[in-house]
N, C-alpha and C positions, 0 to 999 in steps of 0.2 A: 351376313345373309339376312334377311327380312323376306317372310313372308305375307300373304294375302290370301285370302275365302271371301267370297264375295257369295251372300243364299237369302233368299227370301228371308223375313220373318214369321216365326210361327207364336202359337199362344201357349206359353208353359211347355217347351221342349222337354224333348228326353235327351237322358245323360251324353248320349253320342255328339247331341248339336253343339253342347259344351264343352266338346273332347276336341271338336274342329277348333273353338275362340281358343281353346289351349295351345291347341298346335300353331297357332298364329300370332303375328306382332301387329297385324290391321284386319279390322274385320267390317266389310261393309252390307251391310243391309241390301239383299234387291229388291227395293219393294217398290218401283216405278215398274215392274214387268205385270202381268196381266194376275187377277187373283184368280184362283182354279175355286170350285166350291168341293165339298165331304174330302176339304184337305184337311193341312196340319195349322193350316193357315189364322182360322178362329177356334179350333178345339184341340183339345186334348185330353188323355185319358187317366186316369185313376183306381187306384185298388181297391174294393170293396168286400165284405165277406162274402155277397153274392155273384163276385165276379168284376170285372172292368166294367166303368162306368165313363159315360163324356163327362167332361166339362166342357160349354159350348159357347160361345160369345154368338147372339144373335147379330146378325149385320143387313145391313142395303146393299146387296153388291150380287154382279154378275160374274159372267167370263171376261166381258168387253171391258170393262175398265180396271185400272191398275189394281195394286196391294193398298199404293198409299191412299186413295181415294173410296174407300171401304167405308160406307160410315155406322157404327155400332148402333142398331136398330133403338133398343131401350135400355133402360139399366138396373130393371129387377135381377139380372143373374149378379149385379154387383153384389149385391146381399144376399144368394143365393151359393155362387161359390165357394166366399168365406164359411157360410154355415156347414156346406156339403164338409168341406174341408175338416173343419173340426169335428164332423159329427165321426168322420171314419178315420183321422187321425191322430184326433185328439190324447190320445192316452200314448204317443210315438215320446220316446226320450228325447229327440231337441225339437218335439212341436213347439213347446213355449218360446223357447231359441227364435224362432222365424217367424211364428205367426204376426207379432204385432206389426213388422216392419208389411208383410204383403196385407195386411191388414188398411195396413194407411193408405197403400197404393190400391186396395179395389177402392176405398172411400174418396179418392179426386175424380173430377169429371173426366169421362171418356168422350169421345165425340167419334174417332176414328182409332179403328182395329189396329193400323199401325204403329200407330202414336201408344198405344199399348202394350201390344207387342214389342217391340223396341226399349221400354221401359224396364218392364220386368226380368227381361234378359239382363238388361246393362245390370238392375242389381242383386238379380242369381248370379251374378259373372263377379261381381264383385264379393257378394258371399264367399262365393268359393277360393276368394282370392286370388282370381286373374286380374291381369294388368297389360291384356289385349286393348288399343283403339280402335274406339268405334268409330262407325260413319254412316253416312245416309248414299246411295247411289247418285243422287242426287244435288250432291255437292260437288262431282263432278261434269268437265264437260266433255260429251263424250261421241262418240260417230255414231251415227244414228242405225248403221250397219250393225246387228246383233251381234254379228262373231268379233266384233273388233271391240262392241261397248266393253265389255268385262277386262278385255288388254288394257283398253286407254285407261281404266283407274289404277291397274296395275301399274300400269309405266307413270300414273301421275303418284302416285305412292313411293313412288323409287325402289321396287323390292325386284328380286330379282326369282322369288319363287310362286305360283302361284298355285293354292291349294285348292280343289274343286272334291266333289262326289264321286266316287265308283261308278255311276251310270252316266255322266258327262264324257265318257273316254267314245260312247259310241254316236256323240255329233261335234265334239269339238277339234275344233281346227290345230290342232297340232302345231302346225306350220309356222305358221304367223306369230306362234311366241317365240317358237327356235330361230324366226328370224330375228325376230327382238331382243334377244337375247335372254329369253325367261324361261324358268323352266316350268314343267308342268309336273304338278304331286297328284297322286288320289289318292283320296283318302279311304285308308282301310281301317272300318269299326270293326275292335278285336273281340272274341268273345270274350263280355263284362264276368268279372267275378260276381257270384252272387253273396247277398249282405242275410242276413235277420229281417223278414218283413212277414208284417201282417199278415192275416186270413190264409191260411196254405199254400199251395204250392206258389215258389219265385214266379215271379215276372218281372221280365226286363225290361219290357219296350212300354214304360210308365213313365208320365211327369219327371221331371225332376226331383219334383218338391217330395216326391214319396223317397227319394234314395235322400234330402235333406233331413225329412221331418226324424228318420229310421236312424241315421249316420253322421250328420251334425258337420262337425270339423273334420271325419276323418272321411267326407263323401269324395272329396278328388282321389284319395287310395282306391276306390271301385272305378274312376272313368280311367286316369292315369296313372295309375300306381303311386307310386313315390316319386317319380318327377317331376318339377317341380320349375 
């Protein structure tokens, strides 16, 4: 059995988005569909003692044109992130652990949000010790018909299951996989255990990097348990 998720990329997911690459053996990127703005798309959020905070990637970009064609406006938040970062979680038991490596990666030129995106992930993903294949939507050829682009990489993947979001179930076409013979998964984010985290009360729905900076090696026991 092999499955697929096929999802935008976003900038510093939370733990869920890495609970989908888990649940998968191919994971491809849509980032030819259209970019939305006050998404997940260039920011994300962080814990502070005063509360959540963004982190924000400025960009050039509207509704009209894709994810991959987004181009990152300047790069003072390059030196800005990293600083935010360590200011509020520098003193976390495996900050040292991770910083240097996302360190390197804010210091390479950005040009486009997804080329960013995309990046980070692959090696959060590898952090955590997944061994999901990525891909680009892109590298497929695929019917220009929406409801069938996401099949055709599926059937060009050769997998037979295809794993999508809880809110997909109320436009997609059902049909057309059961004819194909694929199946369709949704995926259900369970409620996360909570860990040991800064400034009072838990929050879940944060970066990654704060269940990293907090939980080091043992962060896939909070998205996945013990499986493995």
């Amino acid at each position: 059995m092999s499955k697929v998720a096929i999802i935008q990329s976003n900038y510093l997911p939370w733990k869920g988005y890495f609970h989908i690459i888990q649940s998968v053996d191919h994971f491809v990127f849509l980032d030819s569909v259209k970019y939305t703005r006050r998404d997940w798309r260039n920011r994300n959020r962080i814990k502070t003692p005063t509360g959540c905070v963004w982190l924000t990637v400025p960009v050039h970009a509207h509704n009209k044109i894709p994810i991959n064609a987004a181009l990152i406006a300047d790069d003072r938040w390059q030196r800005n992130h990293p600083k935010t970062l360590q200011q509020f979680y520098g003193k976390c038991p495996y900050f040292q652990k991770y910083f240097p490596l996302l360190e390197e990666l804010y210091n390479r030129k950005w040009t486009k949000l997804s080329e960013l995106n995309q990046t980070f992930i692959r090696e959060i993903s590898r952090l955590l010790g997944l061994t999901t294949h990525f891909y680009e939507d892109r590298q497929f050829i695929t019917s220009l018909e929406k409801s069938r682009r996401l099949l055709d990489i599926v059937k060009a993947l050769d997998a037979d299951t295809y794993v999508t979001g809880p809110s997909a179930s109320a436009y997609l076409q059902e049909d057309i996989y059961e004819q194909a013979g694929i199946k369709v998964e949704y995926f259900q984010y369970p409620e996360y255990p909570s860990y040991e985290q800064q400034w009072g009360n838990y929050i879940s729905d944060v970066s990654i990097l704060d269940l990293l900076f907090h939980q080091g090696t043992d962060s896939g026991k909070y998205i996945w348990g013990e499986r493995q």
